[in-house]
C-alpha positions as CSV (number, residue, x, y, z in Angstrom):
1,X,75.9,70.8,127.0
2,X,73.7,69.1,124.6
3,X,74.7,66.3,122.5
4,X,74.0,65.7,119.0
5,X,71.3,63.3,120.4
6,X,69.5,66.3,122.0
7,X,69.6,67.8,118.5
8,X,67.5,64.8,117.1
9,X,65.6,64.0,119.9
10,X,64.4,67.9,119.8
11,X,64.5,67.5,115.8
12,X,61.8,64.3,116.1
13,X,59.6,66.3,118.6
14,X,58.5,68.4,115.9
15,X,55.4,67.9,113.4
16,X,55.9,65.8,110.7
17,X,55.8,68.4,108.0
18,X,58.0,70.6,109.8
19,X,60.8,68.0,110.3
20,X,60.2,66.8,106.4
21,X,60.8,70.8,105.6
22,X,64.1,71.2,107.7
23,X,65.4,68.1,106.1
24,X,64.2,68.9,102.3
25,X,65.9,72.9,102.7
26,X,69.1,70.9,103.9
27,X,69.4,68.8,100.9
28,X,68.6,71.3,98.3
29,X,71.4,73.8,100.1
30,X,73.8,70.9,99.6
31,X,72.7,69.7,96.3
32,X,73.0,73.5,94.9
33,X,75.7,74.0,96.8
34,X,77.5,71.2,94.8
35,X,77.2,73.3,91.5
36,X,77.7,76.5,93.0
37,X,80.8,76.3,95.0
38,X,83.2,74.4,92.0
39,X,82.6,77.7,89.9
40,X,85.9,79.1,88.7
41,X,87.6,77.4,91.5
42,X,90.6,74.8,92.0
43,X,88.9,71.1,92.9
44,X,91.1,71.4,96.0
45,X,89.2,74.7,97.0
46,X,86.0,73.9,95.9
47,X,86.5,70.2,98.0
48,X,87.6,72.1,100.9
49,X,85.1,74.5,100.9
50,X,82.3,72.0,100.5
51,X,84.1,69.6,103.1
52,X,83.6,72.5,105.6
53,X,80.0,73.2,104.2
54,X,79.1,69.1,105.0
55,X,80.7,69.2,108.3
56,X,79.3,72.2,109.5
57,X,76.2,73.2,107.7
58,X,75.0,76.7,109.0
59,X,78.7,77.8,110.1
60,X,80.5,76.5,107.0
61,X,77.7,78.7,104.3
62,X,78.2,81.4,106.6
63,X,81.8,81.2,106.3
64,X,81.7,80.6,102.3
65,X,79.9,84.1,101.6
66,X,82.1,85.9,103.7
67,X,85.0,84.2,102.3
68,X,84.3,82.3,99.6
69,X,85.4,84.8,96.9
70,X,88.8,85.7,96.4
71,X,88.1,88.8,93.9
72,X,88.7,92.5,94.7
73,X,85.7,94.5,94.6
74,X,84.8,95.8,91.1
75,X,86.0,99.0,91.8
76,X,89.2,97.9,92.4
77,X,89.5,95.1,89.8
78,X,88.8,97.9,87.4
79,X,91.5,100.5,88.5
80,X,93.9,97.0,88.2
81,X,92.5,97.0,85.1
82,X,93.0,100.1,83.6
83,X,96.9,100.4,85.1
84,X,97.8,97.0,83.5
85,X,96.1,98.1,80.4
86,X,98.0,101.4,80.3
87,X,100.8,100.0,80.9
88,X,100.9,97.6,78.1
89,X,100.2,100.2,75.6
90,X,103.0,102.8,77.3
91,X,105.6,100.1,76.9
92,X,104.6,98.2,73.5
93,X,107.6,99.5,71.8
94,X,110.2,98.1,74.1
95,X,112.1,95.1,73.3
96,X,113.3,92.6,75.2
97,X,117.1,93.7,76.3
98,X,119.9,92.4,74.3
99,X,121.5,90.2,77.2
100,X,118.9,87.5,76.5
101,X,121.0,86.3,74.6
102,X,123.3,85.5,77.1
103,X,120.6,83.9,79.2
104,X,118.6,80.6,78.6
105,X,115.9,80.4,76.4
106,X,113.3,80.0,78.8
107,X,113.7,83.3,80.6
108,X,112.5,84.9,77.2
109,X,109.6,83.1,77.5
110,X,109.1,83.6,81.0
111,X,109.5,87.3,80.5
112,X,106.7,87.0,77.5
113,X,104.6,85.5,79.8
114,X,104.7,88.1,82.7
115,X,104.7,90.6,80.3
116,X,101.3,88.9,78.8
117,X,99.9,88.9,82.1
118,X,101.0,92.1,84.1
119,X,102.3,94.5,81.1
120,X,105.5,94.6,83.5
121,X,108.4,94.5,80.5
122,X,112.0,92.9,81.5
123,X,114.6,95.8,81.5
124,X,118.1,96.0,81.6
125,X,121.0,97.8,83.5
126,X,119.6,97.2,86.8
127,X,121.6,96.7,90.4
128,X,120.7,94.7,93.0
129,X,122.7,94.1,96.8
130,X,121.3,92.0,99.0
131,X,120.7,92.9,103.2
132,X,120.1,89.9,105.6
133,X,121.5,92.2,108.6
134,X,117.7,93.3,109.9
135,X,119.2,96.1,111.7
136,X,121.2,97.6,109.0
137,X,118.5,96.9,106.2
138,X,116.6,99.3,107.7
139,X,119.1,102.0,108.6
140,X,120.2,101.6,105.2
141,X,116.8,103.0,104.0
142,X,116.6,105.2,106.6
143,X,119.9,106.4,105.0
144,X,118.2,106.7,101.7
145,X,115.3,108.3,102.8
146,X,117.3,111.2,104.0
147,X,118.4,111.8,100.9
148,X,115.4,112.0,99.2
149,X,114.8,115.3,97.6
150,X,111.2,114.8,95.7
151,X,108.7,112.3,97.3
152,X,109.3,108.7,99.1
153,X,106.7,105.7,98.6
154,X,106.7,103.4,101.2
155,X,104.2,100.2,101.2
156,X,104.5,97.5,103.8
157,X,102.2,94.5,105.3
158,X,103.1,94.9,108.8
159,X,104.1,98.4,110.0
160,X,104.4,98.8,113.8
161,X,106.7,101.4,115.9
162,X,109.3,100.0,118.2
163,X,108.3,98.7,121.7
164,X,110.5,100.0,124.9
165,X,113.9,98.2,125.6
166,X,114.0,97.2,121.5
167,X,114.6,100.6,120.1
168,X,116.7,100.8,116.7
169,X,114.5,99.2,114.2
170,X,111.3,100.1,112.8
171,X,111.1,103.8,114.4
172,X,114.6,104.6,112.5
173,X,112.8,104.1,109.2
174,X,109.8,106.3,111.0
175,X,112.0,108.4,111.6
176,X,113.6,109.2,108.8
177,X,110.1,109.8,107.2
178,X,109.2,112.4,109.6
179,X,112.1,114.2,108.5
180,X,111.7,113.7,105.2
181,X,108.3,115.1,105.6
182,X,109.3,118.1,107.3
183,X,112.0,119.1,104.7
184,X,109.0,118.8,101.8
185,X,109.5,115.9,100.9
186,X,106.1,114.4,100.1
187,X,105.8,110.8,102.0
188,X,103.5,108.4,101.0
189,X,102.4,105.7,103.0
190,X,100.4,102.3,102.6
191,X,100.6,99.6,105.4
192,X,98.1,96.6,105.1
193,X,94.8,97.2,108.0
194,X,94.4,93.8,109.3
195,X,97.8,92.4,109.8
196,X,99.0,95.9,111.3
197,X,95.9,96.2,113.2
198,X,96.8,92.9,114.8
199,X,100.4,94.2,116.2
200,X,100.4,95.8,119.9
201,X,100.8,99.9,119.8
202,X,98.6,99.6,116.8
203,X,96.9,103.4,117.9
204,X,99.7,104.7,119.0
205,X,101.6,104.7,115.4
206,X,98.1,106.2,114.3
207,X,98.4,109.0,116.6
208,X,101.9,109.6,115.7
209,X,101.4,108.8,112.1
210,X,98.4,111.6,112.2
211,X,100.8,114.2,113.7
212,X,103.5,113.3,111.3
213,X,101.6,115.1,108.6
214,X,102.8,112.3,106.5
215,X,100.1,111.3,104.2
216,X,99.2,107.7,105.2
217,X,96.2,104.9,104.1
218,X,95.2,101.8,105.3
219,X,95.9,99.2,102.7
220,X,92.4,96.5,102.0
221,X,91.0,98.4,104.6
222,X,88.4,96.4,106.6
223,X,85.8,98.9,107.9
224,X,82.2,98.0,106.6
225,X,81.1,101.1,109.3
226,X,82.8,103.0,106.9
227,X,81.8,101.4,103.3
228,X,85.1,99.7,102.7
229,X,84.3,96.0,102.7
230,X,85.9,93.2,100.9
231,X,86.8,89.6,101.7
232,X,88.9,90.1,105.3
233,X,91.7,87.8,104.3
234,X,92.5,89.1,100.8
235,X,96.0,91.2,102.1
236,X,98.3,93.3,100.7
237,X,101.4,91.4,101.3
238,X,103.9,93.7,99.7
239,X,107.0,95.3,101.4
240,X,108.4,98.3,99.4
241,X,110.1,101.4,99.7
242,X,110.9,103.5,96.7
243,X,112.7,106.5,96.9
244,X,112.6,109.4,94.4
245,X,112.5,106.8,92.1
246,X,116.1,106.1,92.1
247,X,116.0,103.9,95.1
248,X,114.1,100.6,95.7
249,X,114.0,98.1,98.5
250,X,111.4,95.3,98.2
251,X,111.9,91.7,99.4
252,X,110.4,90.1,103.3
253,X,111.2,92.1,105.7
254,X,108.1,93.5,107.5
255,X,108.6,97.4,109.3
256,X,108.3,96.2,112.6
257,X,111.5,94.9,114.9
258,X,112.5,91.6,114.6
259,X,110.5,89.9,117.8
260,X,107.7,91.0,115.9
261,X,107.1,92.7,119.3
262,X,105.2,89.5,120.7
263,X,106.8,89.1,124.2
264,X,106.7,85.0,123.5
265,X,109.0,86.0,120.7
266,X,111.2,87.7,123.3
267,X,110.9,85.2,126.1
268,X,112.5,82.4,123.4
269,X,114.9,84.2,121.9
270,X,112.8,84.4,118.3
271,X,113.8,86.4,115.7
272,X,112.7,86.5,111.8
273,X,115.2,86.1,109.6
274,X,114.8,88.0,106.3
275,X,116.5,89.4,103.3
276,X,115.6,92.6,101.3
277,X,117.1,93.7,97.8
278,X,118.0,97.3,96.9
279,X,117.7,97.8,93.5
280,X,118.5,100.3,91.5
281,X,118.6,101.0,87.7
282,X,114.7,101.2,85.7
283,X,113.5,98.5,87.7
284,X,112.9,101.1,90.2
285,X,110.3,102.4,88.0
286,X,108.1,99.0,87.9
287,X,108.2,98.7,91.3
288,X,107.0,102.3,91.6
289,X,104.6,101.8,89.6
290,X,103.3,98.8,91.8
291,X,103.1,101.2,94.3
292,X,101.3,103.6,92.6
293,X,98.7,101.0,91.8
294,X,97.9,100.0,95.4
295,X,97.8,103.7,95.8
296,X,95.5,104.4,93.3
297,X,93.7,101.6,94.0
298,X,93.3,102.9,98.0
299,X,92.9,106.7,97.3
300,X,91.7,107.0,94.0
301,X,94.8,109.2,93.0
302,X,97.1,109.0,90.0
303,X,100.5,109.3,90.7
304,X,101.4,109.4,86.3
305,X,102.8,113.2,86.9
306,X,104.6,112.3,90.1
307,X,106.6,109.0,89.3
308,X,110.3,109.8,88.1
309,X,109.8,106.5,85.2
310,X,113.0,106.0,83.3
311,X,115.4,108.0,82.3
312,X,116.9,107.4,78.5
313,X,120.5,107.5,80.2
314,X,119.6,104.5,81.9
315,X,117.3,103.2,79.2
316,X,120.3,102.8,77.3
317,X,122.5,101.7,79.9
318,X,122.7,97.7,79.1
319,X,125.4,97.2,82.1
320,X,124.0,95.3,85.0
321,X,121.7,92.4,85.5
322,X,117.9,92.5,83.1
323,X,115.0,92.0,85.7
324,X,111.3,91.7,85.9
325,X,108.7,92.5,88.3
326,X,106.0,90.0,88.8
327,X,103.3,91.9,90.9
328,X,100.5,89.2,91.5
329,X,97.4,89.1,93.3
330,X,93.7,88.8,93.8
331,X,93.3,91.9,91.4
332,X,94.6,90.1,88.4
333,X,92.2,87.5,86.7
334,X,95.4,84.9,86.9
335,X,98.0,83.8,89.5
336,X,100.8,85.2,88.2
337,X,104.0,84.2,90.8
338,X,102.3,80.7,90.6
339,X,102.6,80.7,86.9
340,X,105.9,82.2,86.7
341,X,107.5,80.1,89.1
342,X,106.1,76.5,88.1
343,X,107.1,77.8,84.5
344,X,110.8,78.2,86.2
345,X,110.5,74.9,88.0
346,X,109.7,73.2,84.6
347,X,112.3,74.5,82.8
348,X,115.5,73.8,85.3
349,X,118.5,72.1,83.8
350,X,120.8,71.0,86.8
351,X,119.6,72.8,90.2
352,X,116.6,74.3,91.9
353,X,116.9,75.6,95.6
354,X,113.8,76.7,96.9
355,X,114.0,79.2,100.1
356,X,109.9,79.8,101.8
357,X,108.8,79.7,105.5
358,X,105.5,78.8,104.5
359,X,105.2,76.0,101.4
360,X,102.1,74.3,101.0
361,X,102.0,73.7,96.9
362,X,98.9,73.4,95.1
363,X,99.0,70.7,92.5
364,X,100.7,72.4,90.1
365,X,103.7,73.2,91.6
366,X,104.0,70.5,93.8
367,X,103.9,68.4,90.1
368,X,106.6,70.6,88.9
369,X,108.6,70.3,92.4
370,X,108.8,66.8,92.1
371,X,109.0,66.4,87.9
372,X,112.4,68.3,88.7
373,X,113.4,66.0,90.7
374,X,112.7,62.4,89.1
375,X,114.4,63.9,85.7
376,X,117.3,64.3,87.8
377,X,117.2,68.0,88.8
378,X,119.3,68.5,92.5
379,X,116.1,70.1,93.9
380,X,116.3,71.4,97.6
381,X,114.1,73.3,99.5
382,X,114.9,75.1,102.6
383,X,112.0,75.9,105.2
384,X,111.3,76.4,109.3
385,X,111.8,73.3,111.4
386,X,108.8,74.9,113.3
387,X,106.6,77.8,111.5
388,X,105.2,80.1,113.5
389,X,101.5,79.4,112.0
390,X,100.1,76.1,113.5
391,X,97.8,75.0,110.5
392,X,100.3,76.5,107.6
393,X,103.3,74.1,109.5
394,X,101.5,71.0,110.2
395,X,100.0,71.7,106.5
396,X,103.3,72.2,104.6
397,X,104.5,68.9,106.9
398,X,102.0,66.8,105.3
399,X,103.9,67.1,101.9
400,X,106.7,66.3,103.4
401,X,107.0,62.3,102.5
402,X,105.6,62.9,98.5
403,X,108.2,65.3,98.4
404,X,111.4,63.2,100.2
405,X,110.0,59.5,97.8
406,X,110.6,61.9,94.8
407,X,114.3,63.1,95.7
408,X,114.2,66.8,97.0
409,X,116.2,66.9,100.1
410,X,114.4,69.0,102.5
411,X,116.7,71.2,105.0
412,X,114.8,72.7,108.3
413,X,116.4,75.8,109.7
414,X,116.5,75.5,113.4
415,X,114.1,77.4,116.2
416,X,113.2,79.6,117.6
417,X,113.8,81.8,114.7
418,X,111.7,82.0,111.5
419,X,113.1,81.8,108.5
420,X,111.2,84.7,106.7
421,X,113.4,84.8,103.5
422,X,111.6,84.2,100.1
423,X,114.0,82.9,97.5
424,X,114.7,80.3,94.4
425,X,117.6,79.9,92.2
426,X,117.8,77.8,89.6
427,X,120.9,76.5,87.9
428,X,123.1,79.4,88.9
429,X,121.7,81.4,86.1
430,X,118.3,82.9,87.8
431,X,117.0,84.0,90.8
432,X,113.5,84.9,92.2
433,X,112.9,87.2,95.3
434,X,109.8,89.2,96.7
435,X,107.3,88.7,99.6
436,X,105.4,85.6,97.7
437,X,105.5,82.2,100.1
438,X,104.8,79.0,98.0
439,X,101.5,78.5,99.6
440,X,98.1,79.3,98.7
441,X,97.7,82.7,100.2
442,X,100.9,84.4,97.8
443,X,98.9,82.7,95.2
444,X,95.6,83.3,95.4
445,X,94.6,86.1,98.1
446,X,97.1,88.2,99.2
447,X,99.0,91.2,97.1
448,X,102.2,90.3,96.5
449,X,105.4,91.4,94.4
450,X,108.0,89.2,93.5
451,X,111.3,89.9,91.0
452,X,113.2,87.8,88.4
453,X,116.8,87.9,87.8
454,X,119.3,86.7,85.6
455,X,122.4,87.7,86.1
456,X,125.2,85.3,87.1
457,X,126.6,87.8,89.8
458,X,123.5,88.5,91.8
459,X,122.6,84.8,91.4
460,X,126.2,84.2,93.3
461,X,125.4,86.8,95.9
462,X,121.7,84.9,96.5
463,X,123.1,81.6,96.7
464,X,125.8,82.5,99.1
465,X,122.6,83.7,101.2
466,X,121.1,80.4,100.7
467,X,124.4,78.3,101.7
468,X,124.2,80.5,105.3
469,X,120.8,79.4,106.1
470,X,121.6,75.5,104.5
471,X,124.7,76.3,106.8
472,X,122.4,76.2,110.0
473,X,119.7,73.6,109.0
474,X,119.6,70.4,109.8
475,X,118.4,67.9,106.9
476,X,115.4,65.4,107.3
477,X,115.6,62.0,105.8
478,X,112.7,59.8,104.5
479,X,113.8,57.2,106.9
480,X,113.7,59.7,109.6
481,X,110.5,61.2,108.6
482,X,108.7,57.5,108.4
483,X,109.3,56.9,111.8
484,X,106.9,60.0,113.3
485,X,104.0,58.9,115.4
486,X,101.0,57.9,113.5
487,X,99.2,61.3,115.6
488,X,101.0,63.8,114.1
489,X,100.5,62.1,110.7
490,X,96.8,62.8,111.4
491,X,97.2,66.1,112.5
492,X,98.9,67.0,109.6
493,X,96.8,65.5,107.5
494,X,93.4,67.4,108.5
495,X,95.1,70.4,108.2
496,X,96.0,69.6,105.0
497,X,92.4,69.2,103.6
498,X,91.9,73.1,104.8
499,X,95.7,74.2,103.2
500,X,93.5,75.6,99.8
501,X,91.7,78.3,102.5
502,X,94.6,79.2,104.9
């Protein structure tokens, strides 16, 4: 093995002008590098990024222009475009429902800003119940799905069919489609390429997908072979199923069984623990639309003719909670869960709980975190003792003491199960949830879609969820924290530095 000594020994054996080349090349890469890689990036990315670059010349350019841009390709940036644009001038005339005033000022606000930034308007009369049973979340929209009597839109990140010996889960959703399918129903469905591609029995679902006659696309596909190249890590996170437009599930839970059919899963008893929302009421119709976008975006298909939209009965309807879809993602030009949620954070009066396996805060937030909590905001966040991702956990851990000096109490839900759940309430009067973490990723590279309520009922129902995982987590202390060996402060340090590209 040859030591960096080799290198220069090998480097000085060459001709004068040839060494005083390879040096002057380097330091004109890294001089131009210093005003290329800042553009239109965070400091924190663009130090990370050149950090990398320093360390590891060759590797770490290579590496930047295959993943140093986080925007969709300009075909799809432009069908985004055009949806969010035709959907701002479709719903220009509505107004913001009337129960506003029953809610705090800021949600008006927020809603103006989503609105601004997605065209998604707030709407009224909506109902939500949440699942946190896995097994019965998904025979309850396998239950759905059988009653679907016009088409079914199902988009999820990870999609896999059910392994022997774990039967029940996934392949009763499946199921249900096939039938659906076979009855006329028309079946449409996305699953993100990469992370799906990643799960064991990857080709079988193919082959069985294939002979459904269900009509199925990859989502960010990843096949330059085939023309269809983009950055590999920019996902589409989302999990939705939307049924006749009537029916709508979205919230963390992946279609897969709970083991996430990894046998180490099975061998310690690891489960994910999630929660999903079905919603009914004209919401339905944004987060169809959602889909339709990712369709669209994948297929080049408008779905305008095909989507139920909203009814006038229920246009009128003003009983039930008023919601908001926030879809967000590296086809918009701005973060839009990051905005809406530090814009939350900023405005809470007595209480913000925070639920998110995976929460590694840019500066913004993690200002807003802490603000709450040194003007006397009870803020508590709720996360995995041990995350199933080694960099994003020892990454989120090196927050850990900022965040304890400032006040939040921090509650670890135990192993070997994940806490999967993505949550926030703030002061009993809204709640947030969708497939967006509070890391980096949900805000900058994956596709994700989050929803805002206020409504005092379903706000009671998510914090009850809340107090079960609380219920089962152990809280860390400063004190206790202080105490960990100086190693794993390292460790989670460095991991830190690369938290901006995770």
């Amino acid at each position: 093995m040859l030591s960096p000594f080799d290198d220069l020994t090998a480097l000085a054996a060459l001709p004068t002008w040839v060494t005083v080349l390879i040096w002057t090349i380097d330091i004109i890469i890294r001089l131009a590098l210093l005003g290329i890689v800042p553009g239109n990036r965070r400091p924190s990315v663009a130090m990370a990024w050149l950090l990398v670059i320093f360390i590891m010349p060759l590797p770490g350019l290579l590496l930047f222009l295959l993943l140093g841009t986080a925007r969709l390709g300009g075909q799809r940036r432009a069908r985004q475009d055009a949806v969010t644009d035709e959907l701002t001038r479709a719903t220009r005339h509505l107004e913001l429902p009337h129960q506003l005033g029953e809610a705090p000022e800021y949600v008006e606000a927020s809603a103006n800003l989503t609105r601004a930034l997605t065209g998604f308007p707030m709407l009224d009369g909506n109902r939500f119940e949440m699942i946190t049973d896995y097994r019965e979340c998904l025979a309850r929209m396998a239950a759905d799905i059988d009653q679907a009597a016009d088409y079914v839109h199902v988009m999820f990140y990870i999609m896999a069919v059910d392994p022997e010996g774990r039967k029940g889960y996934a392949d009763v959703v499946i199921e249900a489609m096939e039938r659906a399918q076979q009855r006329g129903v028309k079946v449409r469905l996305l699953f993100d390429h990469i992370a799906s591609l990643r799960v064991k029995g990857y080709r079988k679902m193919l082959r069985r997908l294939r002979g459904s006659g269900i009509e199925f696309h990859l989502a960010m596909p990843f096949q330059p072979w085939r023309g269809k190249y983009q950055r590999p890590d920019l996902r589409n996170h989302r999990k939705m199923l939307i049924v006749d437009g009537e029916v709508a599930y979205t919230g963390s839970l992946n279609l897969i069984e709970p083991g996430y059919k990894r046998p180490s899963s099975w061998n310690m008893g690891r489960e994910w623990v999630d929660v999903m929302a079905r919603v009914t009421g004209p919401t339905v119709a944004s987060l169809d639309l959602v889909f339709a976008t990712d369709w669209y975006s994948e297929t080049g298909e408008h779905l305008d003719e095909v989507l139920r939209g909203v009814t006038d009965e229920e246009f009128y309807d003003h009983e039930g909670a008023i919601a908001q879809v926030i879809p967000s993602g590296p086809g918009f030009a701005t973060e839009n869960n990051l905005r809406a949620f530090n814009h939350l954070f900023y405005n809470a009066e007595q209480s913000l709980t925070v639920v998110s396996p995976y929460l590694v805060p840019d500066d913004s937030m993690l200002y807003a975190l802490t603000g709450a909590a040194q003007r006397g905001i009870d803020v508590e966040l709720i996360v995995c003792r041990k995350a199933d991702q080694f960099m994003v956990h020892h990454a989120q851990q090196s927050y850990y003491r900022q965040l304890l000096r400032a006040g939040i109490r921090i509650f670890r839900y135990p192993d070997p199960d994940v806490l999967h759940s993505k949550l926030f309430t703030i002061d009993d009067e809204v709640a947030m949830i969708g497939s967006s973490n509070m890391d980096m990723r949900s805000f900058s590279l994956n596709m994700e879609v989050s929803v805002l309520v206020a409504d005092e009922d379903v706000v009671r129902d998510v914090n009850e969820i809340i107090r079960s995982y609380r219920d089962q987590c152990e809280e860390l202390t400063l004190e206790e924290w202080l105490k960990r060996p100086r190693h794993k402060r390292w460790l989670d340090n460095v991991f830190r530095l690369t938290s901006a590209l995770q």
